[in-house]
C-alpha positions as CSV (number, residue, x, y, z in Angstrom):
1,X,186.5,-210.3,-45.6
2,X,183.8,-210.1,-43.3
3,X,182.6,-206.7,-42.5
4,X,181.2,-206.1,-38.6
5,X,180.4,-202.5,-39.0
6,X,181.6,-199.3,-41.1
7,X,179.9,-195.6,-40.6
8,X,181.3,-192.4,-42.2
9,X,181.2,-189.0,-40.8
10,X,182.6,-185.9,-41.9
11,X,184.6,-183.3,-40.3
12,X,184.9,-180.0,-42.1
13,X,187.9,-177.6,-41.7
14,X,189.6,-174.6,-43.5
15,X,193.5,-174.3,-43.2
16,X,193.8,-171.2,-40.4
17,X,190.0,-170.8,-40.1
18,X,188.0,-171.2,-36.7
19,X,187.0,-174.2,-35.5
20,X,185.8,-177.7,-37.2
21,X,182.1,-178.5,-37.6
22,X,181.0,-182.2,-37.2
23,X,178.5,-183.6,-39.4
24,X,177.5,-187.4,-37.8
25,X,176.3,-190.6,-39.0
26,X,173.7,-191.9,-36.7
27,X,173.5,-195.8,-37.6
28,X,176.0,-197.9,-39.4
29,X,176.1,-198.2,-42.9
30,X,173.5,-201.7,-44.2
31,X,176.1,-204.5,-46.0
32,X,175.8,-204.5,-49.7
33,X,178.0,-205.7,-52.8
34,X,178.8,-202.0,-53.6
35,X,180.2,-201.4,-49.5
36,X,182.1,-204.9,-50.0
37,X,183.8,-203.5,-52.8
38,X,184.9,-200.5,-51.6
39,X,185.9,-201.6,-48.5
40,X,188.2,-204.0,-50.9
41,X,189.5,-201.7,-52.7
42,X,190.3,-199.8,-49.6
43,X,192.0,-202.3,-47.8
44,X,194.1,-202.9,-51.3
45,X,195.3,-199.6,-51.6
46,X,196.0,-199.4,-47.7
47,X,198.3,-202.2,-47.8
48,X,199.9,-201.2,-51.5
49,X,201.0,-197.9,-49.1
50,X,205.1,-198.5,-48.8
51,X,205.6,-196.0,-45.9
52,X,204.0,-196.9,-42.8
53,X,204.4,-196.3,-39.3
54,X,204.3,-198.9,-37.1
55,X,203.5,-198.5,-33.2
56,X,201.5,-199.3,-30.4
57,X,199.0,-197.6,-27.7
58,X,200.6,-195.3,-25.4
59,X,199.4,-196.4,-22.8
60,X,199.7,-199.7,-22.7
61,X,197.7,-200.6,-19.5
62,X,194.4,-199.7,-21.0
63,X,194.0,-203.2,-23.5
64,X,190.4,-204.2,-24.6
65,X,189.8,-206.5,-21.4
66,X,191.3,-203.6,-18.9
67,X,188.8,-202.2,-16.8
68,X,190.7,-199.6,-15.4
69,X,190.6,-195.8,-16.5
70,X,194.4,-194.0,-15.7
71,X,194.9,-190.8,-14.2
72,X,195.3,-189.1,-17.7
73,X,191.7,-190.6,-18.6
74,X,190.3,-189.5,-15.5
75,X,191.8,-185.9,-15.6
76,X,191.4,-185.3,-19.2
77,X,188.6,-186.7,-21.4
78,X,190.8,-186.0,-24.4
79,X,193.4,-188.2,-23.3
80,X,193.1,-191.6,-24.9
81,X,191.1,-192.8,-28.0
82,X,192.1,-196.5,-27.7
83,X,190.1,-196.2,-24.3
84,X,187.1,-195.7,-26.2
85,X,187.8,-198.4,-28.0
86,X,188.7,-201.0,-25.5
87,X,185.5,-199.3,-24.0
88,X,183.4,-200.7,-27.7
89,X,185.2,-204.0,-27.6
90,X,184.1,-205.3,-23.8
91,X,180.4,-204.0,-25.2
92,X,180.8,-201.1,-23.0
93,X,179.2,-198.8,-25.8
94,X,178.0,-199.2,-28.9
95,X,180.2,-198.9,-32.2
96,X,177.9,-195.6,-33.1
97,X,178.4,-194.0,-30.0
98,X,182.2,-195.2,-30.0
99,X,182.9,-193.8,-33.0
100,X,180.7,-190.2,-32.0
101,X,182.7,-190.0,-28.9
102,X,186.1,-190.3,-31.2
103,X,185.3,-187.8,-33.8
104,X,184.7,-184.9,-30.3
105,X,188.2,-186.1,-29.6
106,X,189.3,-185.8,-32.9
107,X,187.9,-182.4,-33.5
108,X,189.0,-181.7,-29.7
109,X,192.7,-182.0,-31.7
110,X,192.4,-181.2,-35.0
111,X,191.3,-177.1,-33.7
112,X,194.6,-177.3,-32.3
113,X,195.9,-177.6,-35.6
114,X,195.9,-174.4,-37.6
115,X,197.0,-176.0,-40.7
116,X,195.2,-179.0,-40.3
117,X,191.8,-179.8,-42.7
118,X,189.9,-181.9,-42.2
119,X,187.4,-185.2,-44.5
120,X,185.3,-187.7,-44.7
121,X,186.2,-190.1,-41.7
122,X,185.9,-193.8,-42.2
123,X,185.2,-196.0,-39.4
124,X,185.5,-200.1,-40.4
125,X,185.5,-202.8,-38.4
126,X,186.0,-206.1,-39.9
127,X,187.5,-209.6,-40.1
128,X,190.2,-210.7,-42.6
129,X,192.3,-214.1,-42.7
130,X,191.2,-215.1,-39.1
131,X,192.3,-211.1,-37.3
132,X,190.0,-208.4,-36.6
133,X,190.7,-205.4,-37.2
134,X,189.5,-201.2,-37.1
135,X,190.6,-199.3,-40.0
136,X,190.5,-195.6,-39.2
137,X,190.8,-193.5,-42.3
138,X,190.3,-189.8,-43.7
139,X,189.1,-189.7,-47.2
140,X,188.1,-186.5,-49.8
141,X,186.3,-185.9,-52.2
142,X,187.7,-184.9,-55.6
143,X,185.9,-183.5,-58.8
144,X,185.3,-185.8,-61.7
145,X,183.1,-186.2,-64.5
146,X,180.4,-188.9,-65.7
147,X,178.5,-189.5,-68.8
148,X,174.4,-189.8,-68.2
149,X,172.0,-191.7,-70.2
150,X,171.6,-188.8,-72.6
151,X,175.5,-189.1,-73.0
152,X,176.0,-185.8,-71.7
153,X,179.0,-185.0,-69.4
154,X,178.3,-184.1,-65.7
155,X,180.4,-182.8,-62.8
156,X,180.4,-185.0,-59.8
157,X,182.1,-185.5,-56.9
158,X,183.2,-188.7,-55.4
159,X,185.7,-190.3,-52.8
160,X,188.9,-190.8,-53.6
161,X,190.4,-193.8,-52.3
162,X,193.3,-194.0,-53.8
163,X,194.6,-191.2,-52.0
164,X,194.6,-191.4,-48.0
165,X,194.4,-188.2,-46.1
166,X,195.3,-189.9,-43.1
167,X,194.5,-193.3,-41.8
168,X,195.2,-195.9,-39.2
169,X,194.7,-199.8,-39.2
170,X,195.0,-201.6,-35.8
171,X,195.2,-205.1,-35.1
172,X,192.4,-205.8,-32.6
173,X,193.4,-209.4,-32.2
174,X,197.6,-208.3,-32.1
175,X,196.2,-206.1,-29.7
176,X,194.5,-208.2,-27.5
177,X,196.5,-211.7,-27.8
178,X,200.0,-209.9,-27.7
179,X,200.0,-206.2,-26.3
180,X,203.3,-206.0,-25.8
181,X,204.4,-206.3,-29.3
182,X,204.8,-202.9,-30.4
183,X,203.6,-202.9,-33.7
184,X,199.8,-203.6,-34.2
185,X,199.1,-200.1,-35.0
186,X,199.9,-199.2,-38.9
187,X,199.6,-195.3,-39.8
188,X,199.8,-193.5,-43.3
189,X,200.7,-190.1,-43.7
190,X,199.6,-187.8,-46.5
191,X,201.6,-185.3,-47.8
192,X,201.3,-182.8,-44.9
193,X,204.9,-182.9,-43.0
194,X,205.0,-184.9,-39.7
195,X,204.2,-181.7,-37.6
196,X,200.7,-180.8,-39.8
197,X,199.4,-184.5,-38.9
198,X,201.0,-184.8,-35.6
199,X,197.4,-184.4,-34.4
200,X,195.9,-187.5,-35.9
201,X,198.5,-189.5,-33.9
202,X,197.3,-187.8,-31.0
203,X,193.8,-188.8,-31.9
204,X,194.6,-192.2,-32.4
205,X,197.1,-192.6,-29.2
206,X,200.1,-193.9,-30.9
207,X,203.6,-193.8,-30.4
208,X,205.5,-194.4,-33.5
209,X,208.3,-196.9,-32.6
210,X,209.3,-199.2,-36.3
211,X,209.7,-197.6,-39.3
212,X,209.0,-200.3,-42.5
213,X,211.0,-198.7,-44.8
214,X,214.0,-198.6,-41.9
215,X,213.6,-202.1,-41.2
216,X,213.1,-203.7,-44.7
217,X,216.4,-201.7,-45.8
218,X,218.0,-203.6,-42.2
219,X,216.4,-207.1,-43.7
220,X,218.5,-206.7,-47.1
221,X,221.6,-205.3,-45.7
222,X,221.6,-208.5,-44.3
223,X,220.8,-210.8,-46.6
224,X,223.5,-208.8,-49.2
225,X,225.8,-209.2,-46.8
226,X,225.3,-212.8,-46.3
227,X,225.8,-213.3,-49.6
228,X,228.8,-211.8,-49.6
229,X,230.0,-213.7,-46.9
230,X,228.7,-216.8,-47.1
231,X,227.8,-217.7,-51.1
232,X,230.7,-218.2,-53.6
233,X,228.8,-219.0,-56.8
234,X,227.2,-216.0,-58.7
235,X,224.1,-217.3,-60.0
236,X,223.6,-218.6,-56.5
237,X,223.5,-215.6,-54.7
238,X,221.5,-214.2,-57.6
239,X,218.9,-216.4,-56.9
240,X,219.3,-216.2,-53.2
241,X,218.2,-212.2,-53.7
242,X,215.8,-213.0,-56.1
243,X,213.7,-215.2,-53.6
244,X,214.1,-212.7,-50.6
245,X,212.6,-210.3,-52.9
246,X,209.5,-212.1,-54.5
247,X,209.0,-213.6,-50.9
248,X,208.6,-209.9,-49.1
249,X,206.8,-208.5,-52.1
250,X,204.2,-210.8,-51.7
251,X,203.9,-210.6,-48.5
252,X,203.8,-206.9,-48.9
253,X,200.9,-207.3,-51.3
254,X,198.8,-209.3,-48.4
255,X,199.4,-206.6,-46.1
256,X,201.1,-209.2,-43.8
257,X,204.3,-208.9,-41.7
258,X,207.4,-210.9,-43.1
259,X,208.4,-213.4,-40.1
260,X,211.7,-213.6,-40.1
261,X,211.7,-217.7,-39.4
262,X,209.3,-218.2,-42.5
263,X,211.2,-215.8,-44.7
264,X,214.3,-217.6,-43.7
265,X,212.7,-221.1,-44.2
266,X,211.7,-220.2,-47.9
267,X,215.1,-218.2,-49.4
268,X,217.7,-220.0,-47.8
269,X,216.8,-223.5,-48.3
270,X,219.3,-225.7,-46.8
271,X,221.2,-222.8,-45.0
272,X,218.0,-222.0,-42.5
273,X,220.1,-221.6,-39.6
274,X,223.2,-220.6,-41.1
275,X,221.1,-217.6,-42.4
276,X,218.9,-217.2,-39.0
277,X,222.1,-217.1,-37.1
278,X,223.3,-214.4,-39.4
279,X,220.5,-212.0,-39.0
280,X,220.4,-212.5,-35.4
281,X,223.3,-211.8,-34.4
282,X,224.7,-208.3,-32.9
283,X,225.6,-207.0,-36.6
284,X,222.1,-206.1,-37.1
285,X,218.7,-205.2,-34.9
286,X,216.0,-207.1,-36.9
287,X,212.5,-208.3,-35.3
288,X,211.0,-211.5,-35.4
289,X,209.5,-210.2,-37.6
290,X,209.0,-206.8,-40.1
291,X,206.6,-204.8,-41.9
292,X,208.2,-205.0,-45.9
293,X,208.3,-201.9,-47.2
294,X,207.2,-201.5,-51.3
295,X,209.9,-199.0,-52.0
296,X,212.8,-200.5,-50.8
297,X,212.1,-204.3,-52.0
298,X,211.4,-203.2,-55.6
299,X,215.1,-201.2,-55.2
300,X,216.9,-204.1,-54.0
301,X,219.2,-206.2,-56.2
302,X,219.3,-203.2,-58.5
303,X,222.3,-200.9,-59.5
304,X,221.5,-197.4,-60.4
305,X,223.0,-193.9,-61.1
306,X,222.5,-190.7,-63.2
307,X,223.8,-187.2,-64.4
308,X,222.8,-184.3,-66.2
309,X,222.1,-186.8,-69.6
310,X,222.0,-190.2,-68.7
311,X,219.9,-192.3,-65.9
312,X,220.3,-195.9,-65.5
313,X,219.2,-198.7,-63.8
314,X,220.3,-202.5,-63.9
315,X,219.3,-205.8,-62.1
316,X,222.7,-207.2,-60.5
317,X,221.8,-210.2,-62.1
318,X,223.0,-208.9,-65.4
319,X,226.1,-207.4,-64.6
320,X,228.8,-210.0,-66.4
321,X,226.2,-210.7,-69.0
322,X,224.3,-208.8,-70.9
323,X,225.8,-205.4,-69.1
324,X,229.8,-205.6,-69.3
325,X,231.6,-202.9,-67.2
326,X,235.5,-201.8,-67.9
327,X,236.7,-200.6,-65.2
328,X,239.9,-199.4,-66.8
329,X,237.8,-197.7,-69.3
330,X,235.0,-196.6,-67.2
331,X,232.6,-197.5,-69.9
332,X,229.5,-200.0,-70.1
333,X,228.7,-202.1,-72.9
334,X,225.0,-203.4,-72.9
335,X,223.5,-205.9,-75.1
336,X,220.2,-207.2,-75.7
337,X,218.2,-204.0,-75.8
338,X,214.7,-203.5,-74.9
339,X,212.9,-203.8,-78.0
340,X,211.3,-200.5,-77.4
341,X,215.1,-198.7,-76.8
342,X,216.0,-200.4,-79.9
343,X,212.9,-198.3,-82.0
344,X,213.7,-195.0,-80.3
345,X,216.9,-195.3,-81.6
346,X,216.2,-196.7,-85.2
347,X,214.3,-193.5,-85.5
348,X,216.6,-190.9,-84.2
């Protein structure tokens, strides 16, 4: 990862107060191991996120080689964030004054927002596997503790990365090489509903067009149903799931798209175009490719219920041998416990 330039500055807000007071950053924060660490760990727990939006600008005439401001721009100077930054990338501006210009828009939206509060904004460009990229996010602070050299305890306050506000990542290079793509803006949500951060989409001039979680679930419809269809041996199809699992996991863990040709390539094996002609035709509406979704992969190949007293969850793989259902008598026989089920038992 190599990191072009981060600044943070901090917008302060009370839920239904007055407006938001700015607090700027006037030079870019100097590289050391302790910035390349966090902006590691930030990029980790941004991609471990399972429920991102996935979108592009608007307005998709203003790309970072346009030149040309549209009438929106020109009549309101709130209009269009990504016009700043196509504005940063041709060296128009500076990425200080860039990212000064965005937090006035930002705050321009954010008083619009009664409920809306506001953080510590993050502003990081940097490289990564060959892409550039601009990682947008709002962090708080949360209360902690720390032991000195006296071993006494003291209250502090640091930033809590594990926990994004909001935030926004967009491909530069998607963005440039291929702006019709739709999907090289990715946005997580906090817990506020979609109408409290509705104004952070304005700020960042996004529509929201693929939803991962949506499209993942489309992925393994598919390749259930092409099991179904198309594999007679158990343990086959077993393994066939198995694969299309580890393969988006992974890829899920990079933070990188599943392509649909690749992914195809590595669980079907001999059947590539068997499969590829499955998934593409009418029956379902996949991409080239998709954004996997955590959630839904670690879901897949399972079987699950519950009631009042009893919640279970079983890999399909085990169903015929070491889970046995009866339909007739609607019971299930399991066998080789968890050790750990086994105790809890023992000592009841």
């Amino acid at each position: 990862m190599i990191i072009q330039d981060i600044v943070v500055h901090l917008i302060e807000k009370q839920a239904d107060s007055g407006p938001s007071n700015l607090s700027l950053s006037q030079q870019s924060i100097a590289p050391s191991p302790s910035l390349e660490h966090f902006l590691e760990e930030l990029n980790k727990v941004y991609n471990s996120k399972p429920s991102k939006i996935f979108g592009s600008f608007i307005d998709t005439e203003v790309t970072p080689s346009s030149h040309n401001k549209s009438e929106s721009e020109a009549d309101n100077p709130f209009a269009s964030s990504h016009f700043l930054l196509s504005k940063h990338l041709r060296e128009e501006i500076t990425f200080i004054d860039y990212t000064h210009q965005s937090m006035n828009l930002l705050k321009h939206y954010i008083d619009q927002a009664s409920k809306a509060t506001g953080g510590y904004m993050v502003f990081v460009n940097y490289t990564l596997f060959g892409s550039d990229f601009m990682l947008i996010a709002m962090l708080n602070n949360v209360a902690g503790v720390s032991i000195d050299t006296n071993l006494g305890i003291n209250s502090i306050n640091y930033l809590d990365i594990n926990k994004f506000h909001l935030a926004a990542r967009i491909d530069l290079s998607l963005w440039r090489d291929d702006p019709e793509s739709g999907r090289y803006i990715s946005m997580i949500r906090g817990k506020e509903s979609n109408k409290l951060s509705e104004y952070f989409r304005k700020f960042i001039g996004s529509d929201e067009t693929i939803d991962s979680k949506q499209e993942t679930s489309e992925l393994f419809s598919a390749v259930s149903q092409f099991c179904d269809t198309k594999i007679q041996d158990n343990e086959t199809k077993s393994q066939f799931k198995q694969k299309a699992a580890d393969f988006c996991l992974e890829q899920a863990d990079k933070g990188q798209n599943v392509v649909i040709k690749d992914f195809s390539g590595y669980v079907a094996d001999n059947a590539v175009d068997d499969f590829m002609n499955y998934v593409n035709s009418e029956k379902f509406s996949l991409s080239d490719e998709i954004s996997p979704n955590k959630t839904v992969i670690r879901r897949f190949n399972k079987i699950s219920g519950r009631n009042q007293q009893v919640s279970i969850t079983i890999n399909e793989e085990a169903l015929g041998d070491t889970v046995i259902y009866d339909a007739d008598k609607e019971t299930l026989t399991l066998s080789d416990l968890p050790a750990t089920l086994k105790a809890q038992l023992l000592n009841r």
